[in-house]
ZAMARGU-4260 file (C-alpha; in steps of 0.2 Angstrom, whole numbers, plus 5000, padded with zeros to 4 digits):
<rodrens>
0) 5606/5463/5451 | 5615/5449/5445 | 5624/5446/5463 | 5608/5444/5468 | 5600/5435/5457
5) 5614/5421/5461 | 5607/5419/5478 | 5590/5410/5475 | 5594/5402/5458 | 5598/5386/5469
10) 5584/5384/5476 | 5575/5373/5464 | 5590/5361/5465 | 5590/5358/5483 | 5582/5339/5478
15) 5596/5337/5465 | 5611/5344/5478 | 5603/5333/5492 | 5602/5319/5483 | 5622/5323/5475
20) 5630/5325/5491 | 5618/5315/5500 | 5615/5327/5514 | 5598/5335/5521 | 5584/5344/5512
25) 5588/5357/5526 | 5607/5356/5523 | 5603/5358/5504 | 5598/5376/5507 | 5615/5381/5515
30) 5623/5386/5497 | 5609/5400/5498 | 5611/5403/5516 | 5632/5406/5512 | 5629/5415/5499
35) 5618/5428/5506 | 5630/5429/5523 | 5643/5435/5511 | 5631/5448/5501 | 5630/5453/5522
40) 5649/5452/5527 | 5656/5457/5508 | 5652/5478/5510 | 5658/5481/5526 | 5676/5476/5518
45) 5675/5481/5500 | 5667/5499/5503 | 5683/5505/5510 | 5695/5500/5498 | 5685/5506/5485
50) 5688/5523/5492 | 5709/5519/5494 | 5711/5509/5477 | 5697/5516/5465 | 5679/5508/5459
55) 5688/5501/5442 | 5700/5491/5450 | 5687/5486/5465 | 5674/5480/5452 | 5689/5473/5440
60) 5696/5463/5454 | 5681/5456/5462 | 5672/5450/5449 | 5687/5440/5441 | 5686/5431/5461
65) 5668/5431/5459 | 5669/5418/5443 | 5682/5409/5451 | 5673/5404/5466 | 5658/5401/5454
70) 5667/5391/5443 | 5673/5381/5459 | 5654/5381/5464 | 5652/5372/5447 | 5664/5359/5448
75) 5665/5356/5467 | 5666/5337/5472 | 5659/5339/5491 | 5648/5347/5498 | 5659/5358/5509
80) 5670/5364/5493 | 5652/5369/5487 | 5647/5378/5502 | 5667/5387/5505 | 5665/5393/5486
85) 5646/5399/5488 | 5652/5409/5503 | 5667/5419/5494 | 5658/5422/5478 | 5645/5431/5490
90) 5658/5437/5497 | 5665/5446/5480 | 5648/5447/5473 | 5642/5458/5483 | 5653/5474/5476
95) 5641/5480/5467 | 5632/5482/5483 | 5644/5490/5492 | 5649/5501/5479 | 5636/5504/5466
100) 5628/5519/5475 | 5644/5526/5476 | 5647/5523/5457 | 5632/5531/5453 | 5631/5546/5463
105) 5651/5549/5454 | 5643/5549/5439 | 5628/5559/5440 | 5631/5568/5457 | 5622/5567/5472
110) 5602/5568/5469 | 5605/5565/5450 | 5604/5546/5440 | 5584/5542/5446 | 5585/5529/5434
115) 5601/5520/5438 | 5596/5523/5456 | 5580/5514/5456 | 5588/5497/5447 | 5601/5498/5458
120) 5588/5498/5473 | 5577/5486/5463 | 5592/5473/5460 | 5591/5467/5478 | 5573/5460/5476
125) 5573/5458/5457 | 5588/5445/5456 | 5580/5433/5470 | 5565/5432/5462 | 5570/5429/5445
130) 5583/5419/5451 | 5571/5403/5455 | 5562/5405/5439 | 5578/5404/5430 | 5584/5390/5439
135) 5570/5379/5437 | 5571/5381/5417 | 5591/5379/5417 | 5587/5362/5426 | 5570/5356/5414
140) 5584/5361/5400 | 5599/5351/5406 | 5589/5336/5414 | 5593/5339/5431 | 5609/5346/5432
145) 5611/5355/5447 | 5630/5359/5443 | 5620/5370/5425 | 5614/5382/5438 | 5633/5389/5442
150) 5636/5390/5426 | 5624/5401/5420 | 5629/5413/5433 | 5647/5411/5424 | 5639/5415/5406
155) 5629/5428/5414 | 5644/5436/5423 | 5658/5435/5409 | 5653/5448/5398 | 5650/5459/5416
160) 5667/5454/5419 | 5676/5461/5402 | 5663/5477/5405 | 5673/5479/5423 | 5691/5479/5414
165) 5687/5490/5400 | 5677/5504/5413 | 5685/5521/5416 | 5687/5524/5433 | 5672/5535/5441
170) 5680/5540/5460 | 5683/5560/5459 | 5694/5556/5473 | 5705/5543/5465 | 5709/5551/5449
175) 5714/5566/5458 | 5724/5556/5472 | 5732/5549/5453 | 5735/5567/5447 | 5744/5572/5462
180) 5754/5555/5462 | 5745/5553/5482 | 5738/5537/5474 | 5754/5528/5479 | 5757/5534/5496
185) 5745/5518/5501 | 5748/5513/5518 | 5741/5498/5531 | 5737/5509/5543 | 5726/5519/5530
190) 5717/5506/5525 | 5713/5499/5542 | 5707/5514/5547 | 5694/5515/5534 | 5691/5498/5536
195) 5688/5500/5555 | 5678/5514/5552 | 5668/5506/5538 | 5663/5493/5551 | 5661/5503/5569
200) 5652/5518/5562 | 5637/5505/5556 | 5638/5495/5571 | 5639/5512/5582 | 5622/5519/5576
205) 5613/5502/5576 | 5614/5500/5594 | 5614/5518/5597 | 5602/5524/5585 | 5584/5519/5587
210) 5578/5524/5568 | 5594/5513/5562 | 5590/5498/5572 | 5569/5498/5574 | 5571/5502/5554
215) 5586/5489/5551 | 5574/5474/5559 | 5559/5480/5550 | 5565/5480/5533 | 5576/5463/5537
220) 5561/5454/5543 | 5552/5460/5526 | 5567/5454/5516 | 5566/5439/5524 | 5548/5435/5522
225) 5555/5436/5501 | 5565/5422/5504 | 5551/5411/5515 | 5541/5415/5502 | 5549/5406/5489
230) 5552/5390/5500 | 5535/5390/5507 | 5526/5395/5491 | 5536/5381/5482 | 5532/5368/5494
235) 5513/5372/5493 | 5512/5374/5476 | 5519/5357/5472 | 5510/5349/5487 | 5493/5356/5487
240) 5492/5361/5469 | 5503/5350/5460 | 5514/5362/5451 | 5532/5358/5443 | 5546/5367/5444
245) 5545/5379/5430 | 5527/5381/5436 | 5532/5388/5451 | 5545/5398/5444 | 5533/5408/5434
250) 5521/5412/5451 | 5534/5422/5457 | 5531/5434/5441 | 5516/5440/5452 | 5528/5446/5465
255) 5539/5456/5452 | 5523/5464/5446 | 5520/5469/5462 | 5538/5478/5465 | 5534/5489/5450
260) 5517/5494/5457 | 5527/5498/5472 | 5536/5511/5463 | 5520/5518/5452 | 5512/5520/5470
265) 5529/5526/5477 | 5530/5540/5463 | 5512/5544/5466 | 5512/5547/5485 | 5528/5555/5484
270) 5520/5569/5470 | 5506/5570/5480 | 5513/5573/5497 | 5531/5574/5496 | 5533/5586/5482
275) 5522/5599/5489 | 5529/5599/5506 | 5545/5603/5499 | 5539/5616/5489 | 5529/5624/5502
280) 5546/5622/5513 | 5536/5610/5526 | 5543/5592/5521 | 5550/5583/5534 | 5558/5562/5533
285) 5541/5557/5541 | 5533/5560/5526 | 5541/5545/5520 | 5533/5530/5529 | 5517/5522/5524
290) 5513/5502/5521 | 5505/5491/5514 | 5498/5473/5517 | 5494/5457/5510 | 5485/5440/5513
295) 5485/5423/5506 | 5467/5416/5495 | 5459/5399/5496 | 5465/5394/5478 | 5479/5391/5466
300) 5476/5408/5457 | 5472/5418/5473 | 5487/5414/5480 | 5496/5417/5466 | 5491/5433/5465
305) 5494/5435/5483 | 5510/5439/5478 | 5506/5454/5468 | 5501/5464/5487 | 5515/5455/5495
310) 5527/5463/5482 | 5520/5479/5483 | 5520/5479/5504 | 5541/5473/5502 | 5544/5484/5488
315) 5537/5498/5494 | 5542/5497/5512 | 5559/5495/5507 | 5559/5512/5498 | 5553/5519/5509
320) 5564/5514/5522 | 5581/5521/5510 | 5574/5536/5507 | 5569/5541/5524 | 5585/5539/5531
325) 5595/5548/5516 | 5581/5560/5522 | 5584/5559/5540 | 5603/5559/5542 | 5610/5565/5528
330) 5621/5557/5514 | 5636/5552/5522 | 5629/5546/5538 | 5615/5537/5529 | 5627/5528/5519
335) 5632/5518/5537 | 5617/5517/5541 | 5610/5508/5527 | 5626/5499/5528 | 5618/5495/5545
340) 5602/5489/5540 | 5612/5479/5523 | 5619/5469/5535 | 5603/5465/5545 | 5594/5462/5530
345) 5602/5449/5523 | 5606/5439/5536 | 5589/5438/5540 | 5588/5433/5522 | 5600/5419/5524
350) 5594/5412/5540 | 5576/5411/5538 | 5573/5398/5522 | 5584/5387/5536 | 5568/5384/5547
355) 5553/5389/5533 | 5549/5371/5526 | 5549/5363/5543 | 5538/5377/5550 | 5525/5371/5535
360) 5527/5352/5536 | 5525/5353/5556 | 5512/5366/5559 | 5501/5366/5541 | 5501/5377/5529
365) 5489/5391/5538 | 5497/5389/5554 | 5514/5392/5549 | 5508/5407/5537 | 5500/5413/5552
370) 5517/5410/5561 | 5524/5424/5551 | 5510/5435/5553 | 5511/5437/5571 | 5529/5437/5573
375) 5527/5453/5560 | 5513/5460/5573 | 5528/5468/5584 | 5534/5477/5568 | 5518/5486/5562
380) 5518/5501/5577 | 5536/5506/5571 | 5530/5516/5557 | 5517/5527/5566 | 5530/5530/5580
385) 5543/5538/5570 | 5528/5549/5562 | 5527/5556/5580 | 5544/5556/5586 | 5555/5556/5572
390) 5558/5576/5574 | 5563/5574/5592 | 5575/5559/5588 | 5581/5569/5574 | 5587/5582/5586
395) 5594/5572/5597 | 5604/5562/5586 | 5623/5563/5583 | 5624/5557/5567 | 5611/5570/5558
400) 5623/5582/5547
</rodrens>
């Protein structure tokens, strides 16, 4: 969670970085855009050599960069050192992305570690929205300092950081590559074959495979709208209602509540229809999809608590949307997949704070929600399609073990 969580905890100082580097308000939110496009890029290239050269060493060796580049973040002097150094400590943030599920499926096996599994699906929605409640107290506390917010991440990460050196290794693989002694026969050519496979096996099945690509856009647009609400909801909370900082940083507590409701309701449906199914041997990965839906009140605490159903529809979508296509394709497969849809989503999550605020000064505030809306209109037959034709593109598919 904690990669995560570094990638919005800028977004209260975007006033205080404009204002440093004297650039643009829109140009302000690039060290969250470069962050998130190496929390994109970072997996396709750490995943593989986690499998040549161990998870300890992975984990060990990336967060040590990670603090660098945070620690250059901290003390950069223009504004392009501070987007270079945003960029790579995405970049080598995101290994506990690319390597967590693995990680946990070494130590509790494959179907085992429900706990574990569901913070480690939880981290990337839980660490954005904390990360702009923390920021906006880190800057009340240190009068402004927008350099305070990298360096929180640095206190944060350290102790993470000695964990990562002190961890046994988890791969089964590994130590018994060590025990034979095939642990040194490294090669380049090894390694760029799981590097290119790592890359053309996600990229093969999102322009091949319909689930992976209607799925992969569905889930990224939701993802998105995470990080559009956050700009939009700041802007009209300071705007219309006259909130500070901190003020708005707690409004997002509605949205958290929401992502645990998602997983009370998650848990429910799945007992109630899943569990069943499977035991009277009829369950199928269709039984996976449902939604939810959300809308905006005409007040401060209506809209506030707007973001208790918005959470829950993210939240729960996104659950749905793992477990459907572990369901559909299988373990192995399904890891490129959500690779696939990984990638997809947070570039989306990236680009999209870019444009929000100008959206909601030019259009208006119900105008610009509405905006959103629509654009989501494509989205919402996805669904009910695969309900009636995900059996016949299971059978077709290659990919399905």
């Amino acid at each position: 969670m904690n990669s995560t969580f570094s990638t919005s905890i800028t977004v209260p100082a975007t006033n205080q970085i404009a204002q440093h580097f004297s650039v643009s308000r829109t140009e302000s939110i690039l060290p969250l855009t470069l962050y998130t496009l190496g929390l994109a890029i970072g997996p396709v290239f750490i995943a593989p050599f986690s499998e040549v050269f161990g998870r300890k060493y992975i984990y060990a060796g990336t967060s040590t960069l990670l603090l660098a580049f945070l620690g250059g973040s901290a003390a950069a002097q223009t504004f392009s050192a501070l987007l270079v150094c945003r960029f790579l400590a995405g970049l080598f943030g995101s290994a506990g992305i690319a390597v967590g599920a693995g990680t946990i499926a070494d130590i509790w096996g494959l179907g085992g570690g429900a706990g574990a599994s569901l913070l480690f699906i939880l981290g990337p929605f839980l660490g954005p929205t904390l990360g702009p409640l923390a920021g906006a107290y880190v800057l009340a506390d240190r009068g402004g300092d927008w350099r305070w917010t990298q360096y929180v991440l640095i206190i944060l990460g350290a102790p993470l950081w000695v964990a990562t050196l002190s961890m046994k290794e988890t791969s089964k693989a590994w130590i018994l590559r060590k025990e034979s002694g095939d642990h040194q026969n490294i090669t380049f050519s090894r390694i760029a074959a799981l590097a290119k496979g790592a890359v053309m096996r996600p990229t093969k099945m999102l322009f091949t495979e319909i689930i992976v690509s209607s799925l992969a856009v569905y889930s990224a647009f939701a993802y998105a709208m995470i990080f559009s609400y956050f700009a939009s909801s700041s802007y009209i909370l300071q705007r219309l209602y006259k909130f500070n900082l901190e003020e708005v940083g707690l409004s997002f507590i509605s949205v958290i509540i929401g992502y645990f409701l998602a997983v009370i309701l998650f848990a429910f449906f799945d007992a109630k229809f899943r569990m069943p199914a499977i035991r009277a041997g009829t369950a199928t990965p269709e039984l996976r999809l449902y939604a939810w839906e959300a809308h905006e009140g005409g007040n401060w605490a209506a809209f506030v608590a707007a973001g208790i159903p918005f959470g829950i529809g993210a939240f729960s979508l996104f659950l749905s949307i793992i477990t459907y296509m572990v369901d559909f394709y299988g373990v192995k497969a399904a890891a490129s997949a959500l690779a696939a849809n990984g990638i997809i989503r947070y570039i989306l999550g990236a680009v999209f704070p870019l444009f929000t605020i100008q959206m909601y000064e030019n259009l208006g505030v119900h105008w610009a929600g509405s905006l959103f809306a629509f654009f989501s209109l494509p989205l919402l037959p996805i669904p009910w399609l695969l309900l009636r034709y995900g059996p016949a593109l299971r059978n077709r598919s290659k990919f399905v073990s």
